[in-house]
C-alpha positions as CSV (number, residue, x, y, z in Angstrom):
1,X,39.7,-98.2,157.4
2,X,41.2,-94.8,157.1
3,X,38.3,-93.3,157.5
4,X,37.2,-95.0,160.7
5,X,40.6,-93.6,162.0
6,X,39.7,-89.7,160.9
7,X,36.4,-91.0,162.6
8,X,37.8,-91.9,166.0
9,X,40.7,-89.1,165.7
10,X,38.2,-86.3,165.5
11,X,35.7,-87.7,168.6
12,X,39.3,-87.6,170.5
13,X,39.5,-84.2,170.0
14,X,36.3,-83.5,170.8
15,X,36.6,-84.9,174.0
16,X,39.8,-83.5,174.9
17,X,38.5,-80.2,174.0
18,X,35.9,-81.4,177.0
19,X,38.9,-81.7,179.5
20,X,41.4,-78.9,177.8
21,X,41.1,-76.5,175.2
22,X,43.7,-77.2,171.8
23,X,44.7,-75.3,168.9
24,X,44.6,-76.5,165.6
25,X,45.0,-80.7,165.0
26,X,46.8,-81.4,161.6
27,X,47.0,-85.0,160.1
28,X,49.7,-86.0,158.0
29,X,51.6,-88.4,156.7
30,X,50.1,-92.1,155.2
31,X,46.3,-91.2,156.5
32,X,45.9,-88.5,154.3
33,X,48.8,-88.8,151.4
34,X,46.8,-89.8,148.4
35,X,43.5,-90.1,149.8
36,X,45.0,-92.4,152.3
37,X,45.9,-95.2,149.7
38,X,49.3,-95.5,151.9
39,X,47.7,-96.2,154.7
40,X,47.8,-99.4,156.2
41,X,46.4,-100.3,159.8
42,X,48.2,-102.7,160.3
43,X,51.8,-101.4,159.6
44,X,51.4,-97.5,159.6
45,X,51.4,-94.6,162.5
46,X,49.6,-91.6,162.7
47,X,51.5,-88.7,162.4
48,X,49.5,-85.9,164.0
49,X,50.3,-82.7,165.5
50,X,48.6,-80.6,167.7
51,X,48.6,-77.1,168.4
52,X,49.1,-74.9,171.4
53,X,45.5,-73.1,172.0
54,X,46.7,-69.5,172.4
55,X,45.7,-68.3,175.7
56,X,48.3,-70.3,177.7
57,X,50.8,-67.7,179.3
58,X,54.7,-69.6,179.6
59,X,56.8,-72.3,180.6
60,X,54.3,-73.3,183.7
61,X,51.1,-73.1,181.8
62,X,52.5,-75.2,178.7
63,X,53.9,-77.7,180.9
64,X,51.0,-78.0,183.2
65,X,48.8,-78.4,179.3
66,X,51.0,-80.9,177.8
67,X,50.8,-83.2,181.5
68,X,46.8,-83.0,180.9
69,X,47.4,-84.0,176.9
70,X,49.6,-86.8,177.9
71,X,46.8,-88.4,180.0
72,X,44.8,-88.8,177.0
């Protein structure tokens, strides 16, 4: 199962790279602790982050970037 999630996590970002363009995506947490032993679908998160990409310039532009991210 955990890897069905990396699976499904990864053509996400793929296809919001389509839309906007992101930094770096870092897992953490139960999905990858241990190989993922911790996880469990049907009681555990995923704890992501994602990066800024680096050619947004401010406030305006970071806002407008996270609006498009939070569609998704």
């Amino acid at each position: 199962m955990k890897n069905k999630v990396v699976d499904i996590l990864k053509d996400w970002k793929v296809k919001l790279n389509e839309e906007i363009e992101t930094g770096r995506l870092f897992l953490f947490g139960s999905l990858i602790n241990y190989g993922g032993k911790q996880f469990n679908p049907k009681k555990s998160d995923v704890d992501l982050i994602i990066e800024f990409p680096n050619g947004l310039k401010g406030p305006i532009e970071n806002k407008n970037w996270i609006i498009v991210l939070k569609k998704h």
